[in-house]
C-alpha positions in Angstrom: 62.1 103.8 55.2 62.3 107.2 57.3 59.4 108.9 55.1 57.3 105.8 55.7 57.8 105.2 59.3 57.2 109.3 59.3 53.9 109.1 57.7 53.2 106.3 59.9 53.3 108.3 63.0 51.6 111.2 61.5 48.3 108.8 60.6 48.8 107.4 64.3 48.9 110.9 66.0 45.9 112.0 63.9 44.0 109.3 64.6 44.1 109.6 68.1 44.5 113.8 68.6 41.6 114.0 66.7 39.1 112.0 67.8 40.0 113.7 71.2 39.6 116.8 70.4 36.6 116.3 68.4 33.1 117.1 70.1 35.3 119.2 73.0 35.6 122.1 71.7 32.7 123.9 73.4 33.7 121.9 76.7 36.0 124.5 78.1 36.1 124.8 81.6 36.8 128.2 83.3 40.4 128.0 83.2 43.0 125.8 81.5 44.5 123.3 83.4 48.4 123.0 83.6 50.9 120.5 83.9 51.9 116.7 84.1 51.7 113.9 82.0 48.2 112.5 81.1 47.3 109.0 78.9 48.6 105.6 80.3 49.7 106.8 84.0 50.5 104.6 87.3 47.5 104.5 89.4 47.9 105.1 93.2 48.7 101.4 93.8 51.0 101.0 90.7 52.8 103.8 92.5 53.5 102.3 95.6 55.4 99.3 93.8 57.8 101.4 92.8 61.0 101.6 94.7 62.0 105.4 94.6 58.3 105.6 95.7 58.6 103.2 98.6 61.9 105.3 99.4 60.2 108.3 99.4 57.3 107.5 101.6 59.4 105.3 104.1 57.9 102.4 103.5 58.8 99.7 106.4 59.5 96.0 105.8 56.3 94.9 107.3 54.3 97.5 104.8 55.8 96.2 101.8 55.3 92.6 102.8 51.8 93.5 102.9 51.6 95.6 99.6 53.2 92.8 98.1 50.4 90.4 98.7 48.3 93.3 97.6 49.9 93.0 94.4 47.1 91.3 92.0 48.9 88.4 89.9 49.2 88.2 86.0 47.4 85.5 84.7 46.4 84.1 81.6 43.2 86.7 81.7 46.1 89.8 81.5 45.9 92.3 84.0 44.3 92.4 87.5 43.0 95.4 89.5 46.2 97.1 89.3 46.2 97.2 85.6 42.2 98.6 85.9 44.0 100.8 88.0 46.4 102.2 85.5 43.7 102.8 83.1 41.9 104.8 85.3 44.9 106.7 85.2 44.4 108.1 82.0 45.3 104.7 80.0 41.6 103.4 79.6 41.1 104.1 76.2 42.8 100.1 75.1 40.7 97.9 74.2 40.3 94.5 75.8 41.5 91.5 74.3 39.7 90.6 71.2 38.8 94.2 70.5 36.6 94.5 73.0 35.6 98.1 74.8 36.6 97.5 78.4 34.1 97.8 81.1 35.1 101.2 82.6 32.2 101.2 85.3 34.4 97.7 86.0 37.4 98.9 85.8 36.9 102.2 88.0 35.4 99.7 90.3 38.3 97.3 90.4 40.5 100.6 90.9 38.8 101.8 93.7 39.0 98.3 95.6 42.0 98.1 95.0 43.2 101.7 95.8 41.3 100.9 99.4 42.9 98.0 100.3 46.5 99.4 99.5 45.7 102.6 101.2 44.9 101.2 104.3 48.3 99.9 104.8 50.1 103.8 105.2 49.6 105.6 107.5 48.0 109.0 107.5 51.1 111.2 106.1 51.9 108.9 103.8 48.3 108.4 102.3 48.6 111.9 101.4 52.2 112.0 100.3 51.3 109.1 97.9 48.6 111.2 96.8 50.4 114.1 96.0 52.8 112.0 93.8 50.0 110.4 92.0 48.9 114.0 91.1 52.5 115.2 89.9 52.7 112.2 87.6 49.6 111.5 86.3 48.8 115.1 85.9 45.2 116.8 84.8 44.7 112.8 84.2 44.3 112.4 88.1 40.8 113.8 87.8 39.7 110.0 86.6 40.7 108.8 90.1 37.3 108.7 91.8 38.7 110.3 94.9 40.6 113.1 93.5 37.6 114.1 91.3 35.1 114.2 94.8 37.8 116.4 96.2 38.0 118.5 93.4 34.2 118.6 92.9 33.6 117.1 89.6 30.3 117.8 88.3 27.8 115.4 86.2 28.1 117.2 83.2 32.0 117.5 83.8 31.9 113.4 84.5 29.6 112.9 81.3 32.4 115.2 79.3 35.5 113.0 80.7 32.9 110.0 79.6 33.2 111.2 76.1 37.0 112.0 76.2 37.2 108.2 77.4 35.0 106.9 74.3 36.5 109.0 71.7 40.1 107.9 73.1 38.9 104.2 73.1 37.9 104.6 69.6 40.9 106.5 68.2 43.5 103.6 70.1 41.2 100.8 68.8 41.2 102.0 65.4 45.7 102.4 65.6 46.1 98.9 67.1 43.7 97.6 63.3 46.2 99.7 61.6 49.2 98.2 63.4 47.8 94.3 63.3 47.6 95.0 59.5 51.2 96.4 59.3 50.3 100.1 58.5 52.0 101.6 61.5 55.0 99.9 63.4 55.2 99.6 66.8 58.0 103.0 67.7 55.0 104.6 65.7 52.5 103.4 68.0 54.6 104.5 70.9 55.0 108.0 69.8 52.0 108.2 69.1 50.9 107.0 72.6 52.7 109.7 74.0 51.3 112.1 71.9 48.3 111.0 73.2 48.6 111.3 76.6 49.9 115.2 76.3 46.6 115.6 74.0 44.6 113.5 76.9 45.7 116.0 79.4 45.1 119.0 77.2 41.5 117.9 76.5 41.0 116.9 80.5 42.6 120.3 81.5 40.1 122.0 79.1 37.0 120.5 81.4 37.9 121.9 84.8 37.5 125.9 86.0 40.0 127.6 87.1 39.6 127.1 90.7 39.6 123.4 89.8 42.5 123.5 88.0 44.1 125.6 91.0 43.2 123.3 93.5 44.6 120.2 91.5 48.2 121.9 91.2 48.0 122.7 94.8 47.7 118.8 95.4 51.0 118.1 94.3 52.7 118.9 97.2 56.6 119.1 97.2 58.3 118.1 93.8 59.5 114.5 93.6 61.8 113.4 91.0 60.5 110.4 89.6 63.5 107.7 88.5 63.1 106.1 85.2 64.7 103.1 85.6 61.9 102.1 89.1 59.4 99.7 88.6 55.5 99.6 88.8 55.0 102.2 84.7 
């Protein structure tokens, strides 16, 4: 039962590494980017649901009143803006229900909205503190918030690059969930081998950016913050 669970994971990692990693490998940027955890992050308004996040920004009553009806609801559809918002975190390579590709123009949109309206609740020093955590966690995957990539100065090609990391990682995820609907991999397979793709997700994304991008990304991290497992909003 090991082996086969074994050999599972090792088809699910495969799948997914490699159809990353292929068609990237003349796509190095400048420099190699360091650091956090890429794949299925929180988005900047997943963040601020969580508690030791709320804690850390001193959230007031009133603010969280008002994030709360922020919060999209979970409906018979599955996931609202937030959950766009988590895929643009790194996470957009599921497929929609049905196996369907998500709509990422959609989805980035729906982020972006959503991101706006839940932004405009801080104030100033916490907008950027927020930002700086969603950097720390998310990692070289923060580049697919729209915001961090202007600051960073993404360029077309480097957007049409992160396009095809995004396709190839759609592909590689649709193909694991076939293999898990048809019992091939189990489900602790297919979450090892998610996390093995998100610390492949963030290679590959770390490859694309020069070295004064990759600079200027770690410098947006701000102080460390020690993220609490047990919070909510993951």
């Amino acid at each position: 039962m090991k082996l086969r669970v074994a050999i599972s994971v090792a088809i699910a990692t495969m799948l997914v590494a490699g159809a990353l990693a292929q068609g990237q490998g003349g796509g190095r940027g400048q420099g190699r980017g360091q650091g956090g955890r890429g794949g299925n992050q929180n988005s900047i308004t997943g963040l601020l649901n969580r508690p030791d996040v709320q804690e850390e920004l001193k959230i007031t009553d009133d603010q969280k009143m008002k994030l709360t009806a922020l919060r999209p609801q979970r409906g018979a559809g599955g996931r609202g803006a937030g959950g766009a918002g988590g895929a643009g975190a790194g996470g957009a390579g599921g497929a929609a229900a049905g196996g369907a590709r998500p709509d990422m123009a959609a989805m980035q949109k729906a982020q972006a909205e959503a991101e706006a309206k839940v932004m405009a609740v801080l104030d100033a020093g916490q907008q950027k503190r927020v930002k700086e955590l969603f950097v720390q966690r998310a990692g070289n995957a923060a580049i697919l918030n729209a915001g961090i990539a202007k600051e960073l100065g993404i360029t077309d090609d480097q957007k049409k690059s992160i396009a095809g990391l995004q396709k190839k990682q759609q592909e590689a995820m649709t193909a694991l969930r076939e293999k898990m609907a048809a019992g091939e991999v189990d489900r602790t397979a297919m979450m090892e081998a998610n996390t093995k793709n998100a610390k492949t997700m963030d290679t590959e994304l770390g490859k694309i950016l020069t070295s004064e991008q990759s600079d200027k990304l770690k410098g947006m991290k701000g102080a460390p913050f020690t993220f609490k497992d047990a919070a909510g909003g993951n």
